[in-house]
ZADO-1210 file (C-alpha; in nm, 4 decimals, padded with zeros to 6 digits):
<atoms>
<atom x="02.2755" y="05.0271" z="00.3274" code="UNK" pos="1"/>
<atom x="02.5740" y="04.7625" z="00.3588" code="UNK" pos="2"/>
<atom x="02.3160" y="04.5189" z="00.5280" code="UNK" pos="3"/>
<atom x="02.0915" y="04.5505" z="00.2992" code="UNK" pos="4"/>
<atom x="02.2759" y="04.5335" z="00.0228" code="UNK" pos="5"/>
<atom x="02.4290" y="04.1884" z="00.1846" code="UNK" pos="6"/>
<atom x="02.0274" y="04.0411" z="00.2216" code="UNK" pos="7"/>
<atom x="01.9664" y="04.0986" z="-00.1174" code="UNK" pos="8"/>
<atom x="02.2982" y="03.9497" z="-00.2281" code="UNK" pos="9"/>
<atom x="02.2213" y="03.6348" z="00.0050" code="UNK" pos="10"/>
<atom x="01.8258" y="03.5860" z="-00.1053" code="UNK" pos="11"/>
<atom x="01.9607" y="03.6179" z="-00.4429" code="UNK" pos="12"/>
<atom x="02.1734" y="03.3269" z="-00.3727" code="UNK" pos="13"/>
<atom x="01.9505" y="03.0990" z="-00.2000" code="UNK" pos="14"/>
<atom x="01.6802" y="03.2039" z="-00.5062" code="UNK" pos="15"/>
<atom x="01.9139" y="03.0726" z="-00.7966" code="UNK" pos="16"/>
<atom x="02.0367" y="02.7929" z="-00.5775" code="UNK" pos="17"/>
<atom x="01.7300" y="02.6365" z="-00.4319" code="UNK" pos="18"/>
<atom x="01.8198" y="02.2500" z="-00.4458" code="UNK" pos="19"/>
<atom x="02.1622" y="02.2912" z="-00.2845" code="UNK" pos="20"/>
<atom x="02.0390" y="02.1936" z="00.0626" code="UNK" pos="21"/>
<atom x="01.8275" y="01.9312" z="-00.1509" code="UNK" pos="22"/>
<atom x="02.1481" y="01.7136" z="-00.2219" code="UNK" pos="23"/>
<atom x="02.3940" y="01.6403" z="-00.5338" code="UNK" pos="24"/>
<atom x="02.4693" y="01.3976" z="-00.7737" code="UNK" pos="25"/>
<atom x="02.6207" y="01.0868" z="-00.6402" code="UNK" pos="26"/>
<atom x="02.4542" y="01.1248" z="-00.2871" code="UNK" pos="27"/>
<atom x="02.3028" y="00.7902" z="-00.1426" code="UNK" pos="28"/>
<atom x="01.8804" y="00.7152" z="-00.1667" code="UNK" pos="29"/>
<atom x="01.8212" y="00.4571" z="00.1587" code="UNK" pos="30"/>
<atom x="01.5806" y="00.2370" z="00.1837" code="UNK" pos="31"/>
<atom x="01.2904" y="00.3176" z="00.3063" code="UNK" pos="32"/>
<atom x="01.1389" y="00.1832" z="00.5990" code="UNK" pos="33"/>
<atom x="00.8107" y="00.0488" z="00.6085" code="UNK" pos="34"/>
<atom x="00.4789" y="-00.0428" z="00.8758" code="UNK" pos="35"/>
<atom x="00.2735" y="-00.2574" z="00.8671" code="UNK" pos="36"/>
<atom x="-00.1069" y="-00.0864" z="00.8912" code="UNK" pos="37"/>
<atom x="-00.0010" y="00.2538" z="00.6901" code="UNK" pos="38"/>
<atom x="-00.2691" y="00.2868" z="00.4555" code="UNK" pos="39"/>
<atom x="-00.2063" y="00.5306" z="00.1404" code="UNK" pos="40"/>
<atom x="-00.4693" y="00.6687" z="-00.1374" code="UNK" pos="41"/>
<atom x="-00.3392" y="00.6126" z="-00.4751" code="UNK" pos="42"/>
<atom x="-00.4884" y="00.8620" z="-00.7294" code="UNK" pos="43"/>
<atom x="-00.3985" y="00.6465" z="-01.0841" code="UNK" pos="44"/>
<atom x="-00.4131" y="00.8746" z="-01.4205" code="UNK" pos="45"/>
<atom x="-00.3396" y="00.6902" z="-01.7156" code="UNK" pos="46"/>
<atom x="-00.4950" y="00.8714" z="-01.9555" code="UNK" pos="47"/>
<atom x="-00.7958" y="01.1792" z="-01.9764" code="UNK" pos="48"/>
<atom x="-01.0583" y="00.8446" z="-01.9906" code="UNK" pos="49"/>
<atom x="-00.8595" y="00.6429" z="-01.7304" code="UNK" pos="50"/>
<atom x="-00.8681" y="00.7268" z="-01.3975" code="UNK" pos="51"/>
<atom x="-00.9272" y="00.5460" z="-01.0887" code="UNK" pos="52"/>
<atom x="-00.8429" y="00.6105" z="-00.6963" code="UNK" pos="53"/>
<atom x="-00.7113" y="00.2612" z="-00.5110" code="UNK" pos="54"/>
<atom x="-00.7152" y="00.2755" z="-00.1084" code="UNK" pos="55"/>
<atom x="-00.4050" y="00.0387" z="-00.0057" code="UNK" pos="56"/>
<atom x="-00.3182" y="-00.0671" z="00.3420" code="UNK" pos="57"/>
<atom x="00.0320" y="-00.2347" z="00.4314" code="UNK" pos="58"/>
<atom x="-00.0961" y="-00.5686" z="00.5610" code="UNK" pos="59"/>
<atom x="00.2390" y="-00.7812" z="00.4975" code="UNK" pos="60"/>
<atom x="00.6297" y="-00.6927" z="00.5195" code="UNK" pos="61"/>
<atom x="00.8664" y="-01.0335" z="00.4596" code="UNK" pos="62"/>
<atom x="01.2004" y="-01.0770" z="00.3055" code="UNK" pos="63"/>
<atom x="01.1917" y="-00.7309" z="00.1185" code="UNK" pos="64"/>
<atom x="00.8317" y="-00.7839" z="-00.0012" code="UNK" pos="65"/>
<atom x="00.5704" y="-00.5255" z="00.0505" code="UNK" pos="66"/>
<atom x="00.1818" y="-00.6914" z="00.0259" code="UNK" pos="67"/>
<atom x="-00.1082" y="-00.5058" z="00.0091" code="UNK" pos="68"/>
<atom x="-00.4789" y="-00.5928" z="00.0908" code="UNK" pos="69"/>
<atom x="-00.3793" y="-00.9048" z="00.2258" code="UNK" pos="70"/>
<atom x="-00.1801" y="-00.9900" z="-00.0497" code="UNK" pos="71"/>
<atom x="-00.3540" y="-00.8703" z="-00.3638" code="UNK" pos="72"/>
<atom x="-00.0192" y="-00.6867" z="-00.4293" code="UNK" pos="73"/>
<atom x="00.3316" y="-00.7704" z="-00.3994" code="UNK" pos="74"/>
<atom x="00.5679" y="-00.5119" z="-00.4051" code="UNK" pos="75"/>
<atom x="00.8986" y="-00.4429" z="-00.3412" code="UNK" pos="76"/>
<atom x="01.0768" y="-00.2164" z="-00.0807" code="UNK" pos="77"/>
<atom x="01.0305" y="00.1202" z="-00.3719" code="UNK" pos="78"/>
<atom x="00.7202" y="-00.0446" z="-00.4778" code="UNK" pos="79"/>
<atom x="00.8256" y="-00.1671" z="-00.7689" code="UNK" pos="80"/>
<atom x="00.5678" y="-00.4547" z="-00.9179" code="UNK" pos="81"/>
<atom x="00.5558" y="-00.8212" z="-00.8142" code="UNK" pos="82"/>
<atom x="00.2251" y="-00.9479" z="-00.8645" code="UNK" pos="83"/>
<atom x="-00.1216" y="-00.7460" z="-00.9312" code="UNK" pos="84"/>
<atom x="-00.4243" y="-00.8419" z="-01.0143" code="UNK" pos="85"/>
<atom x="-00.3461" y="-00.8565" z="-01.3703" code="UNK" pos="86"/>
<atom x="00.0370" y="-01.0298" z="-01.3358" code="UNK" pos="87"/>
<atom x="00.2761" y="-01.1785" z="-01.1987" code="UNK" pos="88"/>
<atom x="00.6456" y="-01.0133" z="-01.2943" code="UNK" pos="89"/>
<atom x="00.9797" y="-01.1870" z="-01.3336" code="UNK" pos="90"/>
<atom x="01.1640" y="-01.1071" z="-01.1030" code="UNK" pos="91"/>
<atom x="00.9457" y="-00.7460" z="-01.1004" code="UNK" pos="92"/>
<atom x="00.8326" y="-00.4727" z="-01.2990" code="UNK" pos="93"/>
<atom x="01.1044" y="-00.1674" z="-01.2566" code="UNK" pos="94"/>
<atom x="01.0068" y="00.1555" z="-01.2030" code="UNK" pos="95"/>
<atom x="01.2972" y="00.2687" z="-00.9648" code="UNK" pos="96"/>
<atom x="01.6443" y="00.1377" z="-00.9261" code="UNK" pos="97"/>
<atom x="01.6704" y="-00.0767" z="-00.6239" code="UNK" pos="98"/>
<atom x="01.7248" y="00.0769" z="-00.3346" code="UNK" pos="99"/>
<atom x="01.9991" y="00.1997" z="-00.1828" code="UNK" pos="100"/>
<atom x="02.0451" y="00.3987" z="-00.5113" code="UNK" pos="101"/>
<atom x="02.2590" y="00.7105" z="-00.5999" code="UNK" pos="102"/>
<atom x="02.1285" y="01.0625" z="-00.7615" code="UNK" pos="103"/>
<atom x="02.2347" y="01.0460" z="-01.0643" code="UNK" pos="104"/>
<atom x="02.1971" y="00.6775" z="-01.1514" code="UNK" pos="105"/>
<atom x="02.1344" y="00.5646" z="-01.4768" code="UNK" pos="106"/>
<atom x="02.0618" y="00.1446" z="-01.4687" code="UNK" pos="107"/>
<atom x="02.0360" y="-00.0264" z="-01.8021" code="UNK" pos="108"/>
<atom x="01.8945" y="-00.3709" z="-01.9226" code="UNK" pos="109"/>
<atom x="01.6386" y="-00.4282" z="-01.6770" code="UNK" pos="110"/>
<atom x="01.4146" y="-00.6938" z="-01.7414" code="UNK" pos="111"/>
<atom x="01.0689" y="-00.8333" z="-01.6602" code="UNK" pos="112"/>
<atom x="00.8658" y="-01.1158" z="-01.7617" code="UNK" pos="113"/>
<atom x="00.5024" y="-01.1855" z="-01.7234" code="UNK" pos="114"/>
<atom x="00.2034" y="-01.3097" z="-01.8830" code="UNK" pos="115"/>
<atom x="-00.0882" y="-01.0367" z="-01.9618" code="UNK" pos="116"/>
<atom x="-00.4516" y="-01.1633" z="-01.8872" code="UNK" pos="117"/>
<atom x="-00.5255" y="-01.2582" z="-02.2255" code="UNK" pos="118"/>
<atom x="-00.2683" y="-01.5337" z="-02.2097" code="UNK" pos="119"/>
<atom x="00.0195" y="-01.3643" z="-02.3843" code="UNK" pos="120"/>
<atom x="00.3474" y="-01.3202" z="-02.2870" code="UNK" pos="121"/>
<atom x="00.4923" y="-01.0055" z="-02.2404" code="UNK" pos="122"/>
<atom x="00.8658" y="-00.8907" z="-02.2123" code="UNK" pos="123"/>
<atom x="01.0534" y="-00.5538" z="-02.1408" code="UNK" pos="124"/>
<atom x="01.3759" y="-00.4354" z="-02.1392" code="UNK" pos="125"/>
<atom x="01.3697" y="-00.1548" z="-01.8821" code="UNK" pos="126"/>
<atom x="01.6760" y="00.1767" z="-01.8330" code="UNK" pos="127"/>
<atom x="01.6041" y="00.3857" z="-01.5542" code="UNK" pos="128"/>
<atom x="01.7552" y="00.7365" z="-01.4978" code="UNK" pos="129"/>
<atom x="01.7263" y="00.9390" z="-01.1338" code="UNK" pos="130"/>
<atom x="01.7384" y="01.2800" z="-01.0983" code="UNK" pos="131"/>
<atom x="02.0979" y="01.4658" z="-00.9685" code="UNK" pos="132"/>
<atom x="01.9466" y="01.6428" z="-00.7498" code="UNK" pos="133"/>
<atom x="01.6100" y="01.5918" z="-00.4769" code="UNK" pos="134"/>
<atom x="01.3382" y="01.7876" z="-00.5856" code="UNK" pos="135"/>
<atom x="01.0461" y="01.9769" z="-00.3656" code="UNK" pos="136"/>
<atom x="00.6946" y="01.8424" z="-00.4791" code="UNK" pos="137"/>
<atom x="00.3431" y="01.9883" z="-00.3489" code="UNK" pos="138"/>
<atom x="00.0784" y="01.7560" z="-00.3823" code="UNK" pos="139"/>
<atom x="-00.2348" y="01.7791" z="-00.1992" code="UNK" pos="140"/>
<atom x="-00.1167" y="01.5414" z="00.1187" code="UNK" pos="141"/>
<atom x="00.1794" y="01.7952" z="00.1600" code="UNK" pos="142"/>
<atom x="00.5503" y="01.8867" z="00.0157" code="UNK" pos="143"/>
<atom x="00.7884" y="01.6201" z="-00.0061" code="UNK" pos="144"/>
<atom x="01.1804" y="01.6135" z="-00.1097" code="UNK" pos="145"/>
<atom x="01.1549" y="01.4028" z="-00.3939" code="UNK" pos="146"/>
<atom x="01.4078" y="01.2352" z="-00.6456" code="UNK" pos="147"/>
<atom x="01.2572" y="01.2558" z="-01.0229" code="UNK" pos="148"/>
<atom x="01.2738" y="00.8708" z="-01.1695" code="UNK" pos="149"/>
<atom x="01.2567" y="00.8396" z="-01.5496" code="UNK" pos="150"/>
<atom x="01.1939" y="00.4487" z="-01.6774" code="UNK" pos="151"/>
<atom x="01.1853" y="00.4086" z="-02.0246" code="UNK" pos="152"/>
<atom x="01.0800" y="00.0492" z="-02.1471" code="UNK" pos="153"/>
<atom x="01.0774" y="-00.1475" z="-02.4559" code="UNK" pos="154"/>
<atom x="00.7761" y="-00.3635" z="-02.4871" code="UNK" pos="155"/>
<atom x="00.7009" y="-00.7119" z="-02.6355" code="UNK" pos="156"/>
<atom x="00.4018" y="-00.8500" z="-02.6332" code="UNK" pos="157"/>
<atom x="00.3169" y="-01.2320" z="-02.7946" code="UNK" pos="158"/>
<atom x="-00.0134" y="-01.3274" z="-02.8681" code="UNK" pos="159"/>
<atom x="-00.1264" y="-01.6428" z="-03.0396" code="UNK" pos="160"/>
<atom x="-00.1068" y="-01.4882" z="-03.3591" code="UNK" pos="161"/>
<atom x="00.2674" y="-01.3206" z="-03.4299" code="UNK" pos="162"/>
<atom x="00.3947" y="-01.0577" z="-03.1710" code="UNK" pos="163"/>
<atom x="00.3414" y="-00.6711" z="-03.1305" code="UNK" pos="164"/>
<atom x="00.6114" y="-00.4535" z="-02.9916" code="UNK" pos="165"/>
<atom x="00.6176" y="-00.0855" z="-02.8101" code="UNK" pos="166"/>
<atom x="00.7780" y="00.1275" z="-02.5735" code="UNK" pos="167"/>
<atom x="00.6777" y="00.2905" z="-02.2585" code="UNK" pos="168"/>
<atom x="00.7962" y="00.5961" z="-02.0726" code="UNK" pos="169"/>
<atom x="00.7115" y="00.6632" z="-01.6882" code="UNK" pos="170"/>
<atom x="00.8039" y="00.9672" z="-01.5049" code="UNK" pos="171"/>
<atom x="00.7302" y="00.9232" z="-01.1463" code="UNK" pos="172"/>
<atom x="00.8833" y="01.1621" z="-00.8538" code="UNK" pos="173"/>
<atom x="01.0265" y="00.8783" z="-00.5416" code="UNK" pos="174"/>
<atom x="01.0161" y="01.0430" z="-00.2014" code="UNK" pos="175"/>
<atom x="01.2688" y="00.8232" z="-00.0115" code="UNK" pos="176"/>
<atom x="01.0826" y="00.9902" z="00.3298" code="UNK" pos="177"/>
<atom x="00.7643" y="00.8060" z="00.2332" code="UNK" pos="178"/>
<atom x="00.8972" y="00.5454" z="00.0359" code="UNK" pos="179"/>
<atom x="00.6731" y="00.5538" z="-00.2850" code="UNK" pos="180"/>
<atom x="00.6679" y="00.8282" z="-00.5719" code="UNK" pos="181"/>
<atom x="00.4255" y="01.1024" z="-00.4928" code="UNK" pos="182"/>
<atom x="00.3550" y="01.1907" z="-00.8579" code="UNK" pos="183"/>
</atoms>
C-alpha cells in the first residue's frame, strides 16, 4: 500500500511538473549547427486563403549565412530573413533573438529595412520575447523540445503617395535541435 501510495505521489509530480526536465528561465539556446544538403518542407499558413508548401535544400553555409536553392534565400544561423524573393532586409528581418540566446529573453528595438516589390520602403521596429521554459511540440515529422518565440513588430510602409503604418505579431515555436521553428 506504501508503494503504491509513493507511485501515485511521484506520477503526480512528474504530471504537474512536466517541463522541469525541459529547462528554466535563464538557461542558454546554442547555436545550431547546420549541413549543407539537408533539405526541409516548409508548410506556410498565412491566412485560411494563403497557403503554400516550399521544398528548401541547404545549398550554401558562409560567415553565419544560411542560402537556400542556390541562393534564392539568405538566412541567418535561426533563419531569420536576409534576402527572399520579394526583399532584401537591413541587416535582417527578426523573428528570433540571435543565437546563443537565453529562455526568458525579451530583446527590444530591433530593426529592419527593406524595400517591398512595389518600390516602397518599408521599416519595423521589432521586440522579441522567448519562452522560460522548452516546450514539447508534435507535428507531423515528429516531437521536438521547442522554445516558444513571440515577435511583435511595428510596421511602416512608404509609398509614393504618404505612408501607411501597422503592426505584426508572429508566434513561432524554435527547436534549437533542428535549428528552425517547427510551428
Amino acid at each position: 500500500m506504501q508503494n503504491r501510495s509513493l507511485r501515485i505521489l511521484a506520477a503526480a509530480i512528474i504530471l504537474t511538473c512536466p517541463f522541469h526536465a525541459l529547462g528554466a528561465e535563464g538557461e542558454l539556446v546554442p547555436c545550431p549547427e547546420h549541413k549543407i544538403g539537408v533539405r526541409f518542407t516548409v508548410h506556410l499558413t498565412e491566412n485560411e486563403s494563403s497557403k503554400r508548401v516550399l521544398r528548401q535544400t541547404i545549398t550554401g553555409i558562409s560567415d553565419g549565412i544560411i542560402e537556400i536553392n542556390n541562393g534564392a534565400l539568405l538566412y541567418d544561423l535561426v533563419f531569420n530573413y536576409i534576402r527572399t524573393p520579394a526583399a532584401t532586409y537591413t541587416p535582417k528581418y527578426y523573428l528570433v533573438p540571435d543565437c546563443p540566446f537565453h529562455l526568458g529573453d525579451r530583446v527590444k528595438g530591433l530593426t529592419a529595412k527593406w524595400v517591398t516589390p512595389d518600390g516602397s520602403e518599408a521599416r519595423a521596429r521589432i521586440d522579441i520575447t522567448t519562452g522560460g521554459a522548452f516546450e514539447l511540440i508534435t507535428t507531423p515529422a515528429g516531437t521536438f523540445k521547442t522554445v516558444k518565440v513571440t515577435a511583435e513588430a511595428s510596421l511602416l510602409f512608404v509609398p509614393q503617395e504618404g505612408s501607411v503604418g501597422g503592426s505584426a505579431k508572429t508566434v513561432a515555436y524554435y527547436s534549437p535541435e533542428i535549428g528552425r521553428s517547427i510551428k
